[in-house]
Backbone as XML, in Angstrom:
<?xml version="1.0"?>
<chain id="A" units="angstrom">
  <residue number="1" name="UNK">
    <atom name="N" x="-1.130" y="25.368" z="-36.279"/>
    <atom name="CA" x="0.242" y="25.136" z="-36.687"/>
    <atom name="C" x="0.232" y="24.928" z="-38.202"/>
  </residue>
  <residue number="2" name="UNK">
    <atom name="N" x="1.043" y="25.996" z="-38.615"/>
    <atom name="CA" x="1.062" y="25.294" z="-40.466"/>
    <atom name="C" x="1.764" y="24.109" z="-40.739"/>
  </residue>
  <residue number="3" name="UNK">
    <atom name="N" x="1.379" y="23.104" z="-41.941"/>
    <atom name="CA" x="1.574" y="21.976" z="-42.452"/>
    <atom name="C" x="3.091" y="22.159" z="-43.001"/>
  </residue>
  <residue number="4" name="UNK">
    <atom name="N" x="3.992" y="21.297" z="-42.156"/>
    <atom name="CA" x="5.137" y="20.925" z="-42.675"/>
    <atom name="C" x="5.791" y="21.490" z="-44.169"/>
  </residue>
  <residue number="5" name="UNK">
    <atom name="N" x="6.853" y="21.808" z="-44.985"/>
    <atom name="CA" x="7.048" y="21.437" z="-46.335"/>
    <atom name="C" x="7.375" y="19.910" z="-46.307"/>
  </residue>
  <residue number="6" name="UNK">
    <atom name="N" x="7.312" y="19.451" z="-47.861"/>
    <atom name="CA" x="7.293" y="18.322" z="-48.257"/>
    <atom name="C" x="8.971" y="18.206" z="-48.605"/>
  </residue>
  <residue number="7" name="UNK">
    <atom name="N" x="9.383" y="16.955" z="-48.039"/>
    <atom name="CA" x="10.695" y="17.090" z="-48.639"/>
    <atom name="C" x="10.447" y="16.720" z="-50.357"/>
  </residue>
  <residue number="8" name="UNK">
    <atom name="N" x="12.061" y="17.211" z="-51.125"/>
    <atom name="CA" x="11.976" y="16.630" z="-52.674"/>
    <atom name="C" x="11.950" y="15.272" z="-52.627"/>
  </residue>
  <residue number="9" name="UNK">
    <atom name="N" x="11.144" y="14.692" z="-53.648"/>
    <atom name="CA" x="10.698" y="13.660" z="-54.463"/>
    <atom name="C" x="9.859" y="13.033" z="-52.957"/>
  </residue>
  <residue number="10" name="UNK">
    <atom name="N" x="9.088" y="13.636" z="-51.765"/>
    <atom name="CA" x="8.381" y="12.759" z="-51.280"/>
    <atom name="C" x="6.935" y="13.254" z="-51.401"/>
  </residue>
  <residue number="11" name="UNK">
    <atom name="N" x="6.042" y="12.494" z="-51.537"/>
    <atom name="CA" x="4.488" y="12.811" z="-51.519"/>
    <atom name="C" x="3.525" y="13.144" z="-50.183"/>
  </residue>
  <residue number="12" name="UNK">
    <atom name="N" x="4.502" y="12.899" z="-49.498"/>
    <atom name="CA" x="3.685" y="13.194" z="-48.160"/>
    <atom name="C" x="4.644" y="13.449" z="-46.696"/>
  </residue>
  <residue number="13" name="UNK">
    <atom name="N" x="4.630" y="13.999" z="-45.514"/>
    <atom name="CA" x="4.660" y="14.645" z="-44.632"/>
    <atom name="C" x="5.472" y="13.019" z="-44.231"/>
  </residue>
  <residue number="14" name="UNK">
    <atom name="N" x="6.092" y="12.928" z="-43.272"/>
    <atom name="CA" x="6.939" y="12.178" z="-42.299"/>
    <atom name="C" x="5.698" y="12.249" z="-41.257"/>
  </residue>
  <residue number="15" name="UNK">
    <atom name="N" x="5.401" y="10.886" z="-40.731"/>
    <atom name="CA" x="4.422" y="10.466" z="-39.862"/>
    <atom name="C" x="4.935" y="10.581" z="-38.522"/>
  </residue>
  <residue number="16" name="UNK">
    <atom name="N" x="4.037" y="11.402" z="-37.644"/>
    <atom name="CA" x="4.536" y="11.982" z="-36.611"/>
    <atom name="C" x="5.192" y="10.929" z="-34.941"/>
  </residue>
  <residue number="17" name="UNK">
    <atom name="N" x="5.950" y="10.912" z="-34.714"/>
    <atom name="CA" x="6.486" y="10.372" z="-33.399"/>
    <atom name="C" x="5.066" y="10.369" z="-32.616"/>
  </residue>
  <residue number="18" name="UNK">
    <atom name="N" x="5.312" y="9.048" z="-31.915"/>
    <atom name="CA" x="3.920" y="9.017" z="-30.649"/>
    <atom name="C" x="4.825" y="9.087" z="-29.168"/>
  </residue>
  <residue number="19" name="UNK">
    <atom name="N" x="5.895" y="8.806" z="-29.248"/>
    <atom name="CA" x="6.720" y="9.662" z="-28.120"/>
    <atom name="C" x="8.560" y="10.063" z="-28.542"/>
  </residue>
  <residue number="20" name="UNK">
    <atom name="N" x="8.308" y="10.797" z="-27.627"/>
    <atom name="CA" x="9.567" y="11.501" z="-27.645"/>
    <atom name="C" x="10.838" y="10.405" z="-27.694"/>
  </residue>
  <residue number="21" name="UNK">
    <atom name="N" x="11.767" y="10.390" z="-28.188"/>
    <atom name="CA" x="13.044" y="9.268" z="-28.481"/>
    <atom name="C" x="14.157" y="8.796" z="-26.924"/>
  </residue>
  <residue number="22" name="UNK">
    <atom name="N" x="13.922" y="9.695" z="-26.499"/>
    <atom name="CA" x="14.585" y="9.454" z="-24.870"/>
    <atom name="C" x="13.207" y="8.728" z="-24.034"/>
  </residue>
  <residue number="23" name="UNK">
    <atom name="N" x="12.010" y="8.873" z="-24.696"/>
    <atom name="CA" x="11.204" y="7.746" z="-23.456"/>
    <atom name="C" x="11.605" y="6.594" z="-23.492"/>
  </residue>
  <residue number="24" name="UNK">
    <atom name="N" x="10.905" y="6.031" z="-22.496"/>
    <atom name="CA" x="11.315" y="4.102" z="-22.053"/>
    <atom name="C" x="10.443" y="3.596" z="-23.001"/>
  </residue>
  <residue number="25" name="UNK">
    <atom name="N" x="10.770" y="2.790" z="-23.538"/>
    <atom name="CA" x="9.692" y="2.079" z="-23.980"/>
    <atom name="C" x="8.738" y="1.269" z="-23.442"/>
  </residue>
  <residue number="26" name="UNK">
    <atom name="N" x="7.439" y="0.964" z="-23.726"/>
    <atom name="CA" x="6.497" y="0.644" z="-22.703"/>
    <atom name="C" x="6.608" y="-1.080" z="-21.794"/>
  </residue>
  <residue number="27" name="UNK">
    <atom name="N" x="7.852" y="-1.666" z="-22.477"/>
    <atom name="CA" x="8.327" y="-2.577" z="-22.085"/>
    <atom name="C" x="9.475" y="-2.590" z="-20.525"/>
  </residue>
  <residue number="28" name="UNK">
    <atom name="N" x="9.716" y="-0.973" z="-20.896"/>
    <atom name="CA" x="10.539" y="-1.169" z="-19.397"/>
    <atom name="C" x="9.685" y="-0.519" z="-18.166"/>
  </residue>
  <residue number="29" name="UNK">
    <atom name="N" x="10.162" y="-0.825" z="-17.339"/>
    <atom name="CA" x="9.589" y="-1.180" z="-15.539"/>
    <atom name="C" x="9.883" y="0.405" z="-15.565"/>
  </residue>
  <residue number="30" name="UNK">
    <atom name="N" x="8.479" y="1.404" z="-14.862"/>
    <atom name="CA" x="9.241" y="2.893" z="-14.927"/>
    <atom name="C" x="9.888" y="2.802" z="-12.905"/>
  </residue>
  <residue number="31" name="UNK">
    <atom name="N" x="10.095" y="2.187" z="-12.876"/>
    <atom name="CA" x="10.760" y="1.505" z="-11.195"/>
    <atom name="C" x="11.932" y="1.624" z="-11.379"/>
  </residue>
  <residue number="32" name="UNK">
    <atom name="N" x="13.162" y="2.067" z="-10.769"/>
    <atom name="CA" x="14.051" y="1.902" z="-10.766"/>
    <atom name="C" x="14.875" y="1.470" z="-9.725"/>
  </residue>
  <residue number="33" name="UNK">
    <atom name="N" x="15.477" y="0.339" z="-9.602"/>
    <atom name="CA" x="16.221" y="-0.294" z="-8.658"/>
    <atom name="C" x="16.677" y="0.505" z="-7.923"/>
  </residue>
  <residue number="34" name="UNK">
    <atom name="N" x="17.230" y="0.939" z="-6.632"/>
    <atom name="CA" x="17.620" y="1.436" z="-5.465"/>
    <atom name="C" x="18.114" y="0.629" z="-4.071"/>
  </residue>
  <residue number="35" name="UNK">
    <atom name="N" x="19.204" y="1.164" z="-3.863"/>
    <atom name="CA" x="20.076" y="0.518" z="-3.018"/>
    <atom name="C" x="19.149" y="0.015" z="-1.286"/>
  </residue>
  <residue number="36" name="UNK">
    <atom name="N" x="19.075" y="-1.031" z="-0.347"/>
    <atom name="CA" x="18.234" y="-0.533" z="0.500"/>
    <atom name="C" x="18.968" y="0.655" z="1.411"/>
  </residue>
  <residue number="37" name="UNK">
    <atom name="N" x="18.034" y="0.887" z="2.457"/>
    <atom name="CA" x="18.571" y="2.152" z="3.354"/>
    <atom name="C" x="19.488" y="1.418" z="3.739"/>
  </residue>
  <residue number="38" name="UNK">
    <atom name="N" x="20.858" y="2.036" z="4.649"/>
    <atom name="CA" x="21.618" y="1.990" z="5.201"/>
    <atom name="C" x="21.509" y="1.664" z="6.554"/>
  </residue>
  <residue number="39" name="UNK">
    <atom name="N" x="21.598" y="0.359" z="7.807"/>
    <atom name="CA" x="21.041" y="0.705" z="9.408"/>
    <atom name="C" x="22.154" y="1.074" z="9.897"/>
  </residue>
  <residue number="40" name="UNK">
    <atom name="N" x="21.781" y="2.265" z="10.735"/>
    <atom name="CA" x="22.964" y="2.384" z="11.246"/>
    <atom name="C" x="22.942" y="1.170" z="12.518"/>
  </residue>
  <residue number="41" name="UNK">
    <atom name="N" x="24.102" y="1.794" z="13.262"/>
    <atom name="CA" x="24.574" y="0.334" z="14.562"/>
    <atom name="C" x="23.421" y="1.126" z="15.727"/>
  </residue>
  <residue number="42" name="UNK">
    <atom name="N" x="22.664" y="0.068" z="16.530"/>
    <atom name="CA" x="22.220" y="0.632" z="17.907"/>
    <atom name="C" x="22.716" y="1.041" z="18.858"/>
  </residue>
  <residue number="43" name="UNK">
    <atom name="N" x="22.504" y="1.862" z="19.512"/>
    <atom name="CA" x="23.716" y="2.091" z="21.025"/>
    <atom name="C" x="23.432" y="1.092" z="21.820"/>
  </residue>
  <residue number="44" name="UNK">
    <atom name="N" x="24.070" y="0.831" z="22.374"/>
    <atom name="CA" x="24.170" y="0.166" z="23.536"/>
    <atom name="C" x="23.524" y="0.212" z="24.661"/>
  </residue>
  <residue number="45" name="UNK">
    <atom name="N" x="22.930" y="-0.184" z="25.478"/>
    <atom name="CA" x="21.914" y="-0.036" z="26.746"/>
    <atom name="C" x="23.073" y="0.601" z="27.885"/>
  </residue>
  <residue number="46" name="UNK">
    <atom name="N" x="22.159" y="2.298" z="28.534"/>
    <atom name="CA" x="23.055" y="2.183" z="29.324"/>
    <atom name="C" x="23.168" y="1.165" z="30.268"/>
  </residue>
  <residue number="47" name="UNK">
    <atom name="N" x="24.116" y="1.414" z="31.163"/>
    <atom name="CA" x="24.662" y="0.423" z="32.207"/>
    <atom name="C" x="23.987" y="0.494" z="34.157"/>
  </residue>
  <residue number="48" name="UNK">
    <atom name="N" x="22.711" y="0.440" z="34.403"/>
    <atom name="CA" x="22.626" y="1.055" z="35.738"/>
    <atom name="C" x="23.371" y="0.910" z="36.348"/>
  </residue>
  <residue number="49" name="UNK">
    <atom name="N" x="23.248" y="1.534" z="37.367"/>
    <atom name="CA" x="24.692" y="2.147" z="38.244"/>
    <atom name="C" x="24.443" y="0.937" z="39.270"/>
  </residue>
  <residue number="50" name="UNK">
    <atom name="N" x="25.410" y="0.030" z="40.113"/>
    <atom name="CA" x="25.490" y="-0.918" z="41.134"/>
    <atom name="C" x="24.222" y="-0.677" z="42.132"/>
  </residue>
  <residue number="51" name="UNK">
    <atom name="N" x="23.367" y="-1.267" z="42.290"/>
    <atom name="CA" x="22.184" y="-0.880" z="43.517"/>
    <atom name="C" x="23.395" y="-1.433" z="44.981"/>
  </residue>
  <residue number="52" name="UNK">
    <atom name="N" x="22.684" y="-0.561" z="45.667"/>
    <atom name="CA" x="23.419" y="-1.134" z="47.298"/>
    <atom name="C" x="22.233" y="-2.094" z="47.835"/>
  </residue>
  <residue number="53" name="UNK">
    <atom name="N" x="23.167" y="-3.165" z="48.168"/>
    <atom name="CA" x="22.173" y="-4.019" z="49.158"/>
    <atom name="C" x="21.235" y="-3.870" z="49.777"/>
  </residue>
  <residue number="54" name="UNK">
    <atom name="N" x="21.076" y="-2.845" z="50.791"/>
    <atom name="CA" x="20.508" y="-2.349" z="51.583"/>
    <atom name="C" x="19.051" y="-1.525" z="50.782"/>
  </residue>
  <residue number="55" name="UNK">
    <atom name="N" x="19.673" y="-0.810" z="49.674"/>
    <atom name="CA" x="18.281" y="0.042" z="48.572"/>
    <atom name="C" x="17.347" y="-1.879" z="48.616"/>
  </residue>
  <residue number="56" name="UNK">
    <atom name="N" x="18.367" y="-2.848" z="47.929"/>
    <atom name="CA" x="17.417" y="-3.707" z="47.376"/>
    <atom name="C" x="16.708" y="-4.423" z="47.983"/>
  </residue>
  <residue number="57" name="UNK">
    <atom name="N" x="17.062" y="-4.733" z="49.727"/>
    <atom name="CA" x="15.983" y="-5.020" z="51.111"/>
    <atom name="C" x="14.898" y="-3.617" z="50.750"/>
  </residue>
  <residue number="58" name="UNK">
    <atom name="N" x="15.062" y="-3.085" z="50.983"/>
    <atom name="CA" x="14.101" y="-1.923" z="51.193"/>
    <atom name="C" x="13.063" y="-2.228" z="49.876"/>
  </residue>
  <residue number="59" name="UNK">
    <atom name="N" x="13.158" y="-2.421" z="48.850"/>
    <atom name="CA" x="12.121" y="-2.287" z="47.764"/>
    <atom name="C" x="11.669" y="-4.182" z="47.484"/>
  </residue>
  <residue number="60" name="UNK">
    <atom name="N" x="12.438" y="-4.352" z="48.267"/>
    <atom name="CA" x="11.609" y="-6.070" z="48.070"/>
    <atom name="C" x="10.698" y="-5.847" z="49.264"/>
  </residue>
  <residue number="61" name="UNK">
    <atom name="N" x="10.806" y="-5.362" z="50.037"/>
    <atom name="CA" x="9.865" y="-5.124" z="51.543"/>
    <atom name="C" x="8.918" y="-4.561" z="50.813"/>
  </residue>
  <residue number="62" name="UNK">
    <atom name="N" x="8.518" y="-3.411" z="49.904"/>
    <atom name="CA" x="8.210" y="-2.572" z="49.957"/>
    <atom name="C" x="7.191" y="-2.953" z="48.925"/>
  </residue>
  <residue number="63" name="UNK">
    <atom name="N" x="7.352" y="-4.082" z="47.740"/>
    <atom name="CA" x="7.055" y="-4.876" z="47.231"/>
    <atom name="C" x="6.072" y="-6.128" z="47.669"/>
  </residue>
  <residue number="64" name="UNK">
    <atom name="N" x="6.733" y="-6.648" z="48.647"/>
    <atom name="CA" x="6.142" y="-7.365" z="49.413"/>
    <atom name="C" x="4.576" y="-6.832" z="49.991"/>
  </residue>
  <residue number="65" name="UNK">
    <atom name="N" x="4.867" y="-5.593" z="50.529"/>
    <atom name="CA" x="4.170" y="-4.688" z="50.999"/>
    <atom name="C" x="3.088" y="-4.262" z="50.189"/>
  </residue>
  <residue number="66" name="UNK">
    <atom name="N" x="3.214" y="-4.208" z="48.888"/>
    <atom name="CA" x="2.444" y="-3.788" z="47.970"/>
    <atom name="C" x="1.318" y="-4.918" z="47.448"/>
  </residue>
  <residue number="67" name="UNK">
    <atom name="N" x="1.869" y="-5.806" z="47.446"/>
    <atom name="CA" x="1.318" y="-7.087" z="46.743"/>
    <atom name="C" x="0.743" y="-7.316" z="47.889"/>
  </residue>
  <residue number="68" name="UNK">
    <atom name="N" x="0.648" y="-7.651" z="49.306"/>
    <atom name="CA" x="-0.491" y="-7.812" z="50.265"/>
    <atom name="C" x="-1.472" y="-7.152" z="50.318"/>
  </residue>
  <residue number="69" name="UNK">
    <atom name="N" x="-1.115" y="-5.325" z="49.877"/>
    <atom name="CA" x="-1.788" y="-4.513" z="50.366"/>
    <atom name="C" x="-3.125" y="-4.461" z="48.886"/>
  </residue>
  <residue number="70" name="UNK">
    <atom name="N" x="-2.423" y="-5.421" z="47.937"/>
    <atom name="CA" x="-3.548" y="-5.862" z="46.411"/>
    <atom name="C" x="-3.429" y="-4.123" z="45.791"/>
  </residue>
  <residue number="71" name="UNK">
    <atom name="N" x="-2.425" y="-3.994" z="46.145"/>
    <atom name="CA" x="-2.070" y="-1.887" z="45.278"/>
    <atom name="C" x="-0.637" y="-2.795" z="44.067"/>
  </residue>
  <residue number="72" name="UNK">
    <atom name="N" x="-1.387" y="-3.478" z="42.960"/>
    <atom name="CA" x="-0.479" y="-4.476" z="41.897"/>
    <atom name="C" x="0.086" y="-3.312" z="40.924"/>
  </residue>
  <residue number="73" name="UNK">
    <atom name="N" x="-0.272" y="-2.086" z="40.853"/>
    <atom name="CA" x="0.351" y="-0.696" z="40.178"/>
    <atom name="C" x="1.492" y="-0.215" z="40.717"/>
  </residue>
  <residue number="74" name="UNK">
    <atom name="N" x="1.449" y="-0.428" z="41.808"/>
    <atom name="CA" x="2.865" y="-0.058" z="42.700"/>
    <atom name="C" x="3.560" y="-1.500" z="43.062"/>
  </residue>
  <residue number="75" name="UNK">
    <atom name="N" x="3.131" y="-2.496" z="42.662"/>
    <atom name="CA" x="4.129" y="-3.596" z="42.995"/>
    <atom name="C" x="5.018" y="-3.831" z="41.370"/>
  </residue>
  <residue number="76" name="UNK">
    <atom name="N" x="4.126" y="-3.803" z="40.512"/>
    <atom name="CA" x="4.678" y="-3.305" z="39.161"/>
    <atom name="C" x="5.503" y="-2.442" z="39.077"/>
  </residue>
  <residue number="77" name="UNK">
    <atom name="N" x="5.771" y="-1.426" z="39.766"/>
    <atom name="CA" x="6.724" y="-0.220" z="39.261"/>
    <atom name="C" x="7.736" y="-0.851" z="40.410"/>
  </residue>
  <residue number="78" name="UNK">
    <atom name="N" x="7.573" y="-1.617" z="41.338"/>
    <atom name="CA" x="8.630" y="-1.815" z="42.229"/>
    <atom name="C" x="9.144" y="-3.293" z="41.472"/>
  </residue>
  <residue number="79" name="UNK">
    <atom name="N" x="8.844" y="-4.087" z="41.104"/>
    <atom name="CA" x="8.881" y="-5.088" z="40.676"/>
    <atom name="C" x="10.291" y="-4.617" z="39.126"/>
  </residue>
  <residue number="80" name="UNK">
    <atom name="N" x="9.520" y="-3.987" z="38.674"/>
    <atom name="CA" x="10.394" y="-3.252" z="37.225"/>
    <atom name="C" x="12.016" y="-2.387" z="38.004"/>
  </residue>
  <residue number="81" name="UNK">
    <atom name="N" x="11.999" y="-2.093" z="39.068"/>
    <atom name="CA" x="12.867" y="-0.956" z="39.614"/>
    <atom name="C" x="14.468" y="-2.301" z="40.058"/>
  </residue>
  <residue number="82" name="UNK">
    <atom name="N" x="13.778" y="-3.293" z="40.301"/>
    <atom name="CA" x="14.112" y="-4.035" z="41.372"/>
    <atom name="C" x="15.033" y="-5.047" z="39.694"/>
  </residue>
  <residue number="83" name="UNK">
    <atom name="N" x="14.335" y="-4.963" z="38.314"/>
    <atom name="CA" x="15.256" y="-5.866" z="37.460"/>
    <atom name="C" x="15.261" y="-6.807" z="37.224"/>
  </residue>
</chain>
């Protein structure tokens, strides 16, 4: 790159920028504040549908049944069904 001209009446070259005039200066945070995310609302749990009496004899038996029979994998899934 050729050497600058000299302006009139100066003896030497203008001493060069070590950064550009739009940088931050090394005093500011290069972080910039940001809003947090937005949550949206949760849905709502559906609603199971009314069990009939009669379903809920049947899976307490069946339960019952399970837990004697020491099969605790199927008294678990009946146990969870049952609420």
């Amino acid at each position: 790159m050729p050497p600058l001209p000299l302006a009139a009446g100066r003896a030497t070259a203008p001493a060069p920028r070590s950064a550009p005039a739009h940088a931050p200066s090394p005093s500011t945070p290069s972080i910039r504040w940001a809003p947090p995310p937005r949550r949206l609302p949760r849905r709502a749990a559906p609603v199971p549908p009314a069990a009939d009496p009669a379903d809920l004899a049947d899976l307490r038996a069946a339960l019952e049944a399970a837990v004697d029979a020491e099969d605790y994998q199927k008294a678990a899934k009946l146990r969870d069904e049952l609420g």
